[in-house]
Each structure stands twice: as C-alpha cells, then as structure tokens.
C-alpha positions as CSV (number, residue, x, y, z in Angstrom):
1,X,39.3,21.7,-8.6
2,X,39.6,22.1,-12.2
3,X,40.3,19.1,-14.2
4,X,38.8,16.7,-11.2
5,X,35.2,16.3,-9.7
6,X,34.2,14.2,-6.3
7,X,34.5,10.8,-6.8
8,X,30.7,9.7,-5.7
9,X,29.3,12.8,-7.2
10,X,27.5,11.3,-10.0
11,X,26.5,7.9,-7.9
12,X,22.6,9.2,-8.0
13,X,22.9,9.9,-11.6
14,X,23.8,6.6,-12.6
15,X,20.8,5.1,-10.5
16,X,18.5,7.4,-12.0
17,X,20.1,6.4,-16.0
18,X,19.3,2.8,-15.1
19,X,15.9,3.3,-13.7
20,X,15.2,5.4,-16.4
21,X,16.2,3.1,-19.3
22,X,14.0,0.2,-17.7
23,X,10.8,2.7,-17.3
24,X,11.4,3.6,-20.7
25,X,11.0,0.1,-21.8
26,X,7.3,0.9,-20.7
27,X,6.4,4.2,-21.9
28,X,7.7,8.0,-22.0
29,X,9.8,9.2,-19.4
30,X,11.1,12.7,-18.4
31,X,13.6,13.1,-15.8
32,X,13.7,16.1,-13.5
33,X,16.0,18.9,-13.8
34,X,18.6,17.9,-11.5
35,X,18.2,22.1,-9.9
36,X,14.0,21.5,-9.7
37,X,14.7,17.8,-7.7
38,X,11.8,18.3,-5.1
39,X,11.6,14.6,-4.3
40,X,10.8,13.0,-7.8
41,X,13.2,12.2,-10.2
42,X,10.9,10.7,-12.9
43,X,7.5,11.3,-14.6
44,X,6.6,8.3,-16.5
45,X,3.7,7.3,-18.4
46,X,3.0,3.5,-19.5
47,X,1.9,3.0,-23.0
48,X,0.4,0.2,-24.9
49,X,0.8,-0.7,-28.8
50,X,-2.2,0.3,-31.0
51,X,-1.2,-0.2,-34.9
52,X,1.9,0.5,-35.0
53,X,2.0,3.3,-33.0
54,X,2.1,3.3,-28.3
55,X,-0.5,4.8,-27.0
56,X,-0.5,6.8,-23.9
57,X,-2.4,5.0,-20.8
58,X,-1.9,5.6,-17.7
59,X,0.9,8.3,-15.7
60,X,2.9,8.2,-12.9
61,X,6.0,9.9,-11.0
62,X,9.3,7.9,-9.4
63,X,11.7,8.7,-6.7
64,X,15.3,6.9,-7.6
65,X,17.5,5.9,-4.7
66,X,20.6,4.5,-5.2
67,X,20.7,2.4,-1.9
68,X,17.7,0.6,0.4
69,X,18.3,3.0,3.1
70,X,14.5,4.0,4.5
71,X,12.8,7.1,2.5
72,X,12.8,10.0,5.4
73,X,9.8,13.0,5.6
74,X,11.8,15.6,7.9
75,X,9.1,17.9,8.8
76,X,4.9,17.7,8.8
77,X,5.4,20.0,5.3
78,X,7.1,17.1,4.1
79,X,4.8,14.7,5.2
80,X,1.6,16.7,3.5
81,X,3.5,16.8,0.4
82,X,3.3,13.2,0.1
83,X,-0.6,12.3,1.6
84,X,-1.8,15.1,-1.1
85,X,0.7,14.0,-4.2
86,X,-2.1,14.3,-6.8
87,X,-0.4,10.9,-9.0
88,X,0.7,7.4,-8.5
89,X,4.4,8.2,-6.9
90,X,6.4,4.9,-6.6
91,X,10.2,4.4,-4.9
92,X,12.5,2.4,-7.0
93,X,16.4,1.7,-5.6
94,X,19.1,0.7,-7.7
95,X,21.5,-1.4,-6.2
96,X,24.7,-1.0,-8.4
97,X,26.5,-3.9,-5.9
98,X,23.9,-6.3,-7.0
99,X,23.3,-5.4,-10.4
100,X,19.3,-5.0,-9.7
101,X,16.3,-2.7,-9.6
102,X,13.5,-2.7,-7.3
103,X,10.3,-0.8,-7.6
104,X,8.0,-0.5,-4.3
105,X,4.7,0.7,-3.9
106,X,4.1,3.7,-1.5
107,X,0.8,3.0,0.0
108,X,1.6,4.0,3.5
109,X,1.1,7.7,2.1
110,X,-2.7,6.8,1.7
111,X,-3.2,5.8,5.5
112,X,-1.7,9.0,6.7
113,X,-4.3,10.6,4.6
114,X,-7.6,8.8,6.2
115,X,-6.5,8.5,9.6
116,X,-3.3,11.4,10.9
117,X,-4.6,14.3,8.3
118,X,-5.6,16.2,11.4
119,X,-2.3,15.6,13.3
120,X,0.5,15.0,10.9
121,X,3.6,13.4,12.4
122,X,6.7,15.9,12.7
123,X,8.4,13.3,10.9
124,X,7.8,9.9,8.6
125,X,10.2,6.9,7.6
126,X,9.3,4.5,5.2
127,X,11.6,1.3,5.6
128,X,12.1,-1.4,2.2
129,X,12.1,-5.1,2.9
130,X,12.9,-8.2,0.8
131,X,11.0,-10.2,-1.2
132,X,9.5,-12.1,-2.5
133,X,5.7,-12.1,-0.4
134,X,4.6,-8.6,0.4
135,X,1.7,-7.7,3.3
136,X,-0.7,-5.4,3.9
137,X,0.3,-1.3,5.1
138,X,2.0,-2.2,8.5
139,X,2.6,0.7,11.1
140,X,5.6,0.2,12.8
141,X,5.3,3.3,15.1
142,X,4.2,6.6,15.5
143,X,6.2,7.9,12.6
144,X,7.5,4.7,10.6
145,X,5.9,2.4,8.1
146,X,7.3,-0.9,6.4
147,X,6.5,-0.8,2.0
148,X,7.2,-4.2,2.9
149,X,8.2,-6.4,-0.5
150,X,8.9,-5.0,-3.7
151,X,6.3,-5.1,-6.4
152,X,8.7,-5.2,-9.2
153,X,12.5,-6.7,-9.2
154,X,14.5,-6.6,-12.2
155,X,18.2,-7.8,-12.9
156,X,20.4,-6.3,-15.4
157,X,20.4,-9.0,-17.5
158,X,16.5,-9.3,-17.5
159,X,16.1,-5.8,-18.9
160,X,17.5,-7.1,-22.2
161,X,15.0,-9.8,-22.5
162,X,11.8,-8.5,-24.1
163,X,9.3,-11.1,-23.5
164,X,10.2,-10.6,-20.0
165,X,9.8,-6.6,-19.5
166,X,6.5,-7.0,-21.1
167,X,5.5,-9.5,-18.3
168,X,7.0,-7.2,-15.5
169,X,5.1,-4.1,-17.6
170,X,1.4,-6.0,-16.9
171,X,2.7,-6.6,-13.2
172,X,3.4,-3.0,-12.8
173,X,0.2,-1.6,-14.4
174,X,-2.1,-3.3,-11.9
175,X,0.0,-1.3,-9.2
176,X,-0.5,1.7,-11.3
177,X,-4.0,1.4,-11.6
178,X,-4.3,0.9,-7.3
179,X,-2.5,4.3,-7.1
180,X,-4.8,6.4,-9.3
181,X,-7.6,4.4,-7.8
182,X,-6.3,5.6,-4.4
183,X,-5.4,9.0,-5.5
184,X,-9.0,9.5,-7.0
185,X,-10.8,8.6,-4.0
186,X,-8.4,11.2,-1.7
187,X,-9.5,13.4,-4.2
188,X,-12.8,13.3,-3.9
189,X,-12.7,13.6,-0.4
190,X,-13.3,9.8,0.6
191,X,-11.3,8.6,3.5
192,X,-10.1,5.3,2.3
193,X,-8.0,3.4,0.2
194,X,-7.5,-0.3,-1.7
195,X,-4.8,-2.1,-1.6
196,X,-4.1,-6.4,-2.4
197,X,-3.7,-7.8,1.6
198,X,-0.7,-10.0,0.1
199,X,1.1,-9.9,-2.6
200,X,4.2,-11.6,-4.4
201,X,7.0,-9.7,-6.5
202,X,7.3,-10.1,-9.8
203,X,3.6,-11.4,-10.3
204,X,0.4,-9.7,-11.4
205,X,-2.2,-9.7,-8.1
206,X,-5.0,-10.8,-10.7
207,X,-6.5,-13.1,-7.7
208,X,-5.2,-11.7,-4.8
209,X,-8.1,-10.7,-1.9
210,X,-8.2,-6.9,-1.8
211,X,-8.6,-5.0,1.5
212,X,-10.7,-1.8,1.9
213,X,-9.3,0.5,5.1
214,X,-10.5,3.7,5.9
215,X,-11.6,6.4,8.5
216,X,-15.3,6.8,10.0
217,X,-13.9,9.4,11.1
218,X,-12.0,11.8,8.4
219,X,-10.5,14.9,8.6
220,X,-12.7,17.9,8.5
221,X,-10.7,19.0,5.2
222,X,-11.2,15.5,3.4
223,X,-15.5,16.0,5.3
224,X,-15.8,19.5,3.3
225,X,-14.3,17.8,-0.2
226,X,-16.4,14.8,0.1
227,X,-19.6,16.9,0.8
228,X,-19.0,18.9,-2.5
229,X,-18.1,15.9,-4.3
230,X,-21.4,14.1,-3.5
231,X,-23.3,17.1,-4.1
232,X,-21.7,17.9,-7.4
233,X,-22.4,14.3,-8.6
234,X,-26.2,14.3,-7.3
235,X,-26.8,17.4,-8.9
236,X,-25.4,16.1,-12.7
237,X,-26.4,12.0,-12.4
238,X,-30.0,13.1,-11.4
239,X,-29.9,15.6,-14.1
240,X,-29.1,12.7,-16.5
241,X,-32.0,10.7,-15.0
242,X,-34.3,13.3,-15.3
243,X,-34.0,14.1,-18.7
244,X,-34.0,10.5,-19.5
245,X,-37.3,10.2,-17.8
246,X,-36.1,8.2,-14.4
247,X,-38.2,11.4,-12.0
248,X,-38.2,8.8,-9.2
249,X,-34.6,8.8,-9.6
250,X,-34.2,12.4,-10.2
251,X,-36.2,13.0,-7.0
252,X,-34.1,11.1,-4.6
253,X,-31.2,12.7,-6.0
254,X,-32.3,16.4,-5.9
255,X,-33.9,15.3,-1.8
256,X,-30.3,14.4,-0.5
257,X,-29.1,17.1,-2.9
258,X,-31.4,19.9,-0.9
259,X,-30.2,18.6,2.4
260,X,-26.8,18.9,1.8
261,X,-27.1,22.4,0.8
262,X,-29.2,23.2,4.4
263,X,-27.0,21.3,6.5
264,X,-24.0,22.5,5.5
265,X,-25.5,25.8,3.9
266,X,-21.9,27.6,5.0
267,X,-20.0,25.7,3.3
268,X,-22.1,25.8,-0.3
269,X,-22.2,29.0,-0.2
270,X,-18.8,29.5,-1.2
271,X,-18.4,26.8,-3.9
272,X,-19.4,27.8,-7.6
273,X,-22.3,26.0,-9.1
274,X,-23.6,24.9,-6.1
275,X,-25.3,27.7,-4.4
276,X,-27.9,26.9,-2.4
277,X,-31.5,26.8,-3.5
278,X,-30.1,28.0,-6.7
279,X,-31.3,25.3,-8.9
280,X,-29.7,23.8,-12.3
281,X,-31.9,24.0,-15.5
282,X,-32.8,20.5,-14.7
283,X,-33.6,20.8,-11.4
284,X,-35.9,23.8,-12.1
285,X,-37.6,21.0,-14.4
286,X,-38.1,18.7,-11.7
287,X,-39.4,21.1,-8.9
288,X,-42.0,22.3,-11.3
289,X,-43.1,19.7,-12.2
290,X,-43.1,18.6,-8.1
291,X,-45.2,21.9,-8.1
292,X,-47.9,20.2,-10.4
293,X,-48.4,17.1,-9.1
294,X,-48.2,18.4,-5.1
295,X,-50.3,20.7,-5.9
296,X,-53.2,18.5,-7.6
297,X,-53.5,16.3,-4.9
298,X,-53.5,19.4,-2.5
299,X,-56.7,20.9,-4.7
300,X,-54.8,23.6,-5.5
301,X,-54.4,24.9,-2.3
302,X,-50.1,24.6,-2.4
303,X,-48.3,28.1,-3.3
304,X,-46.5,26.7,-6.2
305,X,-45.4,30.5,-7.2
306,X,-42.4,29.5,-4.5
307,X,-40.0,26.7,-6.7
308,X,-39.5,24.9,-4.4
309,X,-43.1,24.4,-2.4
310,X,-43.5,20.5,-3.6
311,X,-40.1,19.6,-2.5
312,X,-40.7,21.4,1.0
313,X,-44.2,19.9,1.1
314,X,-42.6,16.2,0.6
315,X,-39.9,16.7,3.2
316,X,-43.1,17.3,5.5
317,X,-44.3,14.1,4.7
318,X,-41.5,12.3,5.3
319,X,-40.3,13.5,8.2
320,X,-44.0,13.2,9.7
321,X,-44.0,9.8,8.8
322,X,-45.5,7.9,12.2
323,X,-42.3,5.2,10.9
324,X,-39.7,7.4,9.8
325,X,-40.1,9.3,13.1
326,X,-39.8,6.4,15.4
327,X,-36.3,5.2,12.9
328,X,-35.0,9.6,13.5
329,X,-35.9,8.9,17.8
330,X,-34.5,5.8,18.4
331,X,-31.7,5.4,21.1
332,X,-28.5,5.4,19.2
333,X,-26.4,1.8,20.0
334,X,-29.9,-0.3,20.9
335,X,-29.3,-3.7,20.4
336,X,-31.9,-3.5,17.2
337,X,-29.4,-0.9,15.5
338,X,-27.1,-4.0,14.3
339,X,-27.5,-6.3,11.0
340,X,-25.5,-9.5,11.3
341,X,-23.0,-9.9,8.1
342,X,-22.0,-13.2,7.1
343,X,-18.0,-13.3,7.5
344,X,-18.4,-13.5,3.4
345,X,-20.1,-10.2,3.1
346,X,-17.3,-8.8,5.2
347,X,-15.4,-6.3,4.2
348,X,-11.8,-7.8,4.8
349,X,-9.5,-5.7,7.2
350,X,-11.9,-3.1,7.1
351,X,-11.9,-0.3,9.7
C-alpha cells in the first residue's frame, strides 16, 4: 500500500548493517545486491596496517542470518554449490533480542566434498550450537551436520572497543587461513581437509591439535583434478631442479611425470600443456642428456635418435629389478605390508 511497507520487511537488512559494520572494522566489505542474493550477503577482505595505509590480505564471503535457525541446502544443486564454493564462506547470525553477533565456521562443506561428492544428499542442514568449546565436524545423519560452537562472538557494546575488535580480528584470521587452506587443497583435487579438533570462541587456536580427515577413496572428479595437479607440478618443480643442476631430482620428477601421462594417457590428452610424450624445453634437456649417458654405457648401441630411448631404457631396469619385482608381486594385505606408527606419529582422527 502506498505510504506503508510490511512490518518485518527490512528485519534481514538490519542483520546484514550490523554484520557489515563489525566486518568492516576488519577490512573492505561489499554487500550483495539485494536482487543478485544467491546465498551470500557479504564479500569481505581482512586487511592489516602497513605505514599508514591497510593492506589487503586475505578474502572471504559471509551469509547473514538474522536468527540461529539451521542453514538449509534444498536440492543436491544446492548442496554442490557449497562443496565447490571456490572462497572461505562463513555464517554469521545476528540476534537483535540479544544484542550479539556470532560468526561460525562452515567446515562441514569440506567433508561432503572428500567423502558424498559421488552421491550428494538430496538435501543438507547445518545446525548452530552454543559456546563457548567447539568440536571436531560431527555428522549427525544422512543429511545434517552440527558447526558446533561459534568461532567468533561479539556484543554490541564490544564492537565499540578497539583493542578488543583487533583481538577478535587475529581470532578470525586463523579461521580464515583454515578455509583457504581447505579450499586450495579441493582445488587441487586432494580429498581432505584441516581443521583444530577443539576449539574455544573468542580465542586464537595457536596451540590447538589439528586433525587431518580425508577420503582413500575420492571421487573420480576430485581423482582426474589431482592427477593434473601432480602432473603440472612435477613437470615445473623438476624443471626448476634441472636447470639448477639437481638431474637426480629432475629425473625422478620427469619418471613419475611419464607414468602419469601412460597410465591415464586419456585423460592428458585433453589438458593443454600436458600432452603426452610432448616434452617441456626442460624436459627435452633432460632426456637428451638421458640419451648420452644411456647410451655410453650401452657402447653406443641405444637408438638415441627416439627422445625418449634413455628414459624407456631405465624404466627397463627398474621394473626388471630381481627386488623391485618381488615388492610389484607381492600378495596385497600380507602381514609384511604394515609399518607400526608410534601413536605420536599418528595422524590424529585421520581416515
């Protein structure tokens, strides 16, 4: 009607003003177009002082909720939104009634990623707990996870108090830096993530014991990334090595390099720069110079017209290796397979 609006039609707004002016206290912050909302309200960056000037550090994205009600995925669209959300993406509630912000961390999305990428639930609910001690991911059920404790609590008055934002801005950067951690390694097709196994609001987890979780057994899409990934970094750190000199280095590097390309020879053939058996400047060095010494100890008798004759001719020898061949045949699962770890070498919670 004109002259009135609804009475709780700006009740969002006002949760997203608040959260805004305390993530402003930390950095830059841009709020969504109200008509492009697609699940993030905020894209933040947290800056540090350099002169006299704040420098740019590190960047990440907020959803604003004006109550603690869980955050709902209503569809397996929904839910690969937020396993593939390329940034750190945090959920921060305003409670109005309470005159408080909370800011959680979303590390659920992470474990969806390693271990349901093949079979996305139809549906996900992330519930919010209280503080102050947080724990580990916990799965609640087939389609809901706890965020358990809030990383970051703030009251009203505390957002005036300067000495204390700048405490809460250190807590929240170590949270920060997990995210982009996590993100990276999704990225890079590695099924696993890093989180602190216990945590308490308000305070930086400096000393807390981190956990490492992952899948054995990843998704074929985050299996293809990972292969490239590994294959793009052999290819450029044993370039470095070889051009510093390091050809043992270089040589290892371009062996598991060569074996990636045959194994999975379908799947290189369609990614740029990676051909295989099309070699890199640097490569080409190596191999010839593979070509050279092969072929001296052979008295000459190795084709080294073909690039890559010394590589093929060492393969030989290692595979025909009377030790490496009795490591290649033996029964998978003997008894011999497994190397005691001390519970200290351990890796905590890992799977």
């Amino acid at each position: 009607m004109v002259g009135a609006i609804a009475g709780n039609l700006h009740e969002g707004s006002r949760s997203e003003i608040l959260a805004d002016y305390l993530f402003s206290r930390w950095g830059a912050v841009t709020p969504v177009r109200r008509q492009d909302d697609y699940g993030v309200d905020l894209f933040c960056t947290l800056t540090e002082w350099v002169g006299h000037r704040e420098w740019v550090r590190e960047y990440f994205t907020v959803q604003v909720k004006s109550t603690e009600d869980l955050w709902k995925f209503n569809n397996s669209q929904s839910v690969r939104w937020l396993i593939d959300y390329p940034t750190p993406l945090f959920l921060c509630t305003v409670s109005k009634k309470h005159l408080r912000v909370r800011i959680f961390h979303v590390a659920p999305r992470f474990h969806v990623s390693a271990f349901h990428r093949d079979s996305l639930p139809d549906n996900l609910e992330l519930t919010l707990e209280e503080g102050p001690t947080g724990k580990l991911v916990q799965w609640v059920n087939g389609s809901s996870f706890s965020l358990s404790a809030p990383i970051v609590e703030v009251g009203i008055k505390e957002m005036t108090d300067d000495v204390r934002l700048r405490t809460l801005r250190d807590v929240f950067a170590h949270w920060v830096r997990f995210e982009t951690e996590n993100c990276d390694l999704v990225r890079q097709g590695l099924s696993r993530f890093r989180i602190p196994r216990s945590y308490r609001t308000n305070e930086a987890p400096v000393s807390a014991p981190m956990s490492q979780i992952g899948s054995v057994r990843p998704a074929l899409e985050l299996r293809e990334r990972g292969l490239i990934r590994l294959a793009e970094a052999l290819e450029c750190i044993g370039g470095w090595h070889a051009n510093q000199g390091d050809f043992a280095f270089a040589l290892d590097a371009l062996l598991l390099f060569d074996r990636l390309q045959a194994q999975y020879a379908d799947l290189f053939e369609t990614v740029r720069f990676l051909t295989p058996r099309v070699p890199s400047a640097t490569q080409a060095i190596v191999l010839s110079r593979l070509n050279r010494a092969i072929g001296a100890a052979e008295g000459g008798e190795l084709d080294t017209s073909e690039l890559y004759a010394g590589l093929d001719a060492i393969r030989k020898m290692i595979s025909g290796d009377p030790m490496v061949r009795r490591y290649l045949t033996a029964e998978r699962g003997a008894a011999s397979d497994a190397i005691p770890i001390s519970p200290t070498d351990q890796p905590p919670d890992a799977k």
